[in-house]
C-alpha positions in Angstrom: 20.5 -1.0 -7.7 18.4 -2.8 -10.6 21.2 -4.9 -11.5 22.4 -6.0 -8.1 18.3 -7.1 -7.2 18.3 -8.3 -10.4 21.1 -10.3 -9.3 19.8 -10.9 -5.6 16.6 -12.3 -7.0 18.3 -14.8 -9.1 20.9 -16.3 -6.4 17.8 -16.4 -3.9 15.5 -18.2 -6.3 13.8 -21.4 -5.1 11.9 -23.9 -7.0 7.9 -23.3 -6.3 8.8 -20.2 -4.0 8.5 -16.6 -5.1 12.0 -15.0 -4.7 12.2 -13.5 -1.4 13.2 -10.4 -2.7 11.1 -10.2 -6.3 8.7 -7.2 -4.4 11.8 -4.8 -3.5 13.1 -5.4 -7.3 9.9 -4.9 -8.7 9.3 -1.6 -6.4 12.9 -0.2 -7.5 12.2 -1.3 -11.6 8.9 1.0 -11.2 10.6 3.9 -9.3 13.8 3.7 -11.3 13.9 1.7 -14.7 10.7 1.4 -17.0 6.9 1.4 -15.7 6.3 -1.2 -18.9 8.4 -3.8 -17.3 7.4 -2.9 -13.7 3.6 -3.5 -14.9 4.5 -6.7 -16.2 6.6 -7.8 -13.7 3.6 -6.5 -11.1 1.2 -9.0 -13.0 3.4 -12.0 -12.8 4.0 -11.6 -9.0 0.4 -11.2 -8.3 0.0 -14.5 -10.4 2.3 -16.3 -8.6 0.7 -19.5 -7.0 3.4 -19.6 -4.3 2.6 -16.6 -2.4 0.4 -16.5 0.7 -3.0 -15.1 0.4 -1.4 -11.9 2.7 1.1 -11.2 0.3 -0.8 -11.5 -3.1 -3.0 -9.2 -1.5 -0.2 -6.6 -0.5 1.3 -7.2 -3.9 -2.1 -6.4 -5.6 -3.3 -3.4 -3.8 0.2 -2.0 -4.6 -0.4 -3.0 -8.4 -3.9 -1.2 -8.2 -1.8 1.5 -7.0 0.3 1.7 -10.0 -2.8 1.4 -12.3 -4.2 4.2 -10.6 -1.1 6.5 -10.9 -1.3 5.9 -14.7 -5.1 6.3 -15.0 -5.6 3.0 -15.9 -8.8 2.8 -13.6 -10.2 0.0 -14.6 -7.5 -2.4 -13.9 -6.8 -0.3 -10.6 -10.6 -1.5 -9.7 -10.0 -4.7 -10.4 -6.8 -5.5 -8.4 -8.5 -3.8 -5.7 -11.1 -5.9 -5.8 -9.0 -8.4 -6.0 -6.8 -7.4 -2.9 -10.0 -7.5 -1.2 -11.1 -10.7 -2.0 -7.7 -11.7 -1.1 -7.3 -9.6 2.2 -11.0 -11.6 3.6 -9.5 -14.9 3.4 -6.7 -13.7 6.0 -7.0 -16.1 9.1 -5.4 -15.7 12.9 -4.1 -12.2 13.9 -5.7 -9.0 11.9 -3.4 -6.9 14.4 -0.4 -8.0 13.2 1.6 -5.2 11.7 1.7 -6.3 8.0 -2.2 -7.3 8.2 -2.6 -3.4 9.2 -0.4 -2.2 7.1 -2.4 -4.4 3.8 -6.1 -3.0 5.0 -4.4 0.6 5.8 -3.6 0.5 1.8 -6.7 -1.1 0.5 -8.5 2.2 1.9 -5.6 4.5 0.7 -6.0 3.2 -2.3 -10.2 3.0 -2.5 -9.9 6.8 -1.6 -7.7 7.6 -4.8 -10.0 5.7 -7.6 -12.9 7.5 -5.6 -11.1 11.2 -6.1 -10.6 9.9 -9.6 -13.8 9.0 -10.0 -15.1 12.2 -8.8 -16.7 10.7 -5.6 -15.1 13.0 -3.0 -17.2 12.1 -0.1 -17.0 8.6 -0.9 -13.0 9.2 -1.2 -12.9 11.6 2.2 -14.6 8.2 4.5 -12.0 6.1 2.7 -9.0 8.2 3.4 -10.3 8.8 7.3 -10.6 5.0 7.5 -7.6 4.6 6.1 -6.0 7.3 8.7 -7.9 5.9 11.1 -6.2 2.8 11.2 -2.9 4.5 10.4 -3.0 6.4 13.2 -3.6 4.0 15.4 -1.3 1.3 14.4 1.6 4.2 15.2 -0.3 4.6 18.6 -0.5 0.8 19.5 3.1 0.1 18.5 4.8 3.4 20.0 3.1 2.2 23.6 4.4 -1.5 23.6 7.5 -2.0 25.2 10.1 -3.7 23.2 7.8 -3.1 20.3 9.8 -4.1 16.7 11.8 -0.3 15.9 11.2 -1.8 12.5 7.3 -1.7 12.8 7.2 1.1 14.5 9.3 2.9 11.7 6.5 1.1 9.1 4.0 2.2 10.8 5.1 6.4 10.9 5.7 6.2 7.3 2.3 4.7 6.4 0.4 7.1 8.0 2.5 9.8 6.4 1.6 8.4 3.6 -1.7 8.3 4.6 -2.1 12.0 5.8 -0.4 13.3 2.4 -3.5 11.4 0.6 -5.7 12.9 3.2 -4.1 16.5 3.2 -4.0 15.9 -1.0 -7.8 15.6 -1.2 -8.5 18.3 1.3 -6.5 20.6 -1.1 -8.0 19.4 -3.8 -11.9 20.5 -2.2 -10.6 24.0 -1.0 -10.5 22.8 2.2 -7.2 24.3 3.3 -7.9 24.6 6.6 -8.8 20.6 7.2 -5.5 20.1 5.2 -3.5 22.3 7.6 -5.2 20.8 10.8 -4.3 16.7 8.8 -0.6 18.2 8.4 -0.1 19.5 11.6 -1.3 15.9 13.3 1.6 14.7 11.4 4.1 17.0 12.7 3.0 15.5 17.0 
């Protein structure tokens, strides 16, 4: 899979245009090939001058996100703030599903460095934001008709993802019973 994205970036490479696949190579390089080059590669796409401010912000709170599964808090702060700084600039529609989907993150994300940080209440109002929003992006989209099955798919998985950080730091306070009752919203 490395090989034919690394290939895939390369024949879809435009002058002063990110590759329009760069993000799925650099996603399957982290999962699948070696964290060094993924953090490298992260740092150069976030750099990138040709990406729109929505992007670079959706690229950065996903670096942050790899910072903060290494420990690396410090830089996980910083591209968080950076995403942030980024995400505020965002003009027109905030309802659009990839806008959601960026400030559903930036909170998923907030709520881990908090944990890690030791600030569980702090990291509980972050992760019910973040859920918050989740949950209601899957609401909004499920009740449109001929909404995208695409977005709609998106939109279940983030707020799994969502609920397993929310369910993760419940577990994590003894608070099994608030963990079940997070889980068992999932499974409606």
């Amino acid at each position: 899979r490395i090989v034919a994205l690394r290939r895939l970036v390369e024949l879809t490479a435009k002058p002063d245009q990110a590759a329009p696949y760069i993000g799925y190579l650099w996603r399957e390089i982290w999962r699948n090939g070696s964290q060094s080059e993924a953090m490298e590669m992260g740092e150069k796409i976030v750099d990138d001058k040709s990406l729109g401010t929505a992007a670079r912000a959706a690229y950065l709170v996903q670096l942050g996100g790899d910072y903060a599964s290494l420990g690396e808090r410090a830089k996980a702060r910083s591209a968080l703030a950076r995403s942030e700084a980024e995400a505020a600039r965002i003009e027109g529609d905030r309802s659009s599903p990839g806008v959601v989907f960026l400030f559903t993150e930036i909170e998923r994300l907030r709520s881990s460095l908090l944990q890690q940080e030791g600030d569980f209440d702090g990291a509980e109002a972050a992760a019910r934001r973040s859920l918050g929003m989740a949950n209601a992006e899957v609401a909004r989209l499920r009740s449109m008709r001929g909404a995208n099955p695409l977005h709609v798919d998106r939109s279940v998985r983030e707020r799994n993802a969502v609920m397993a950080r929310a369910v993760w730091l419940a577990v994590a306070q003894g608070k099994s019973a608030e963990a079940e009752l997070i889980a068992r919203t999932g499974i409606r």
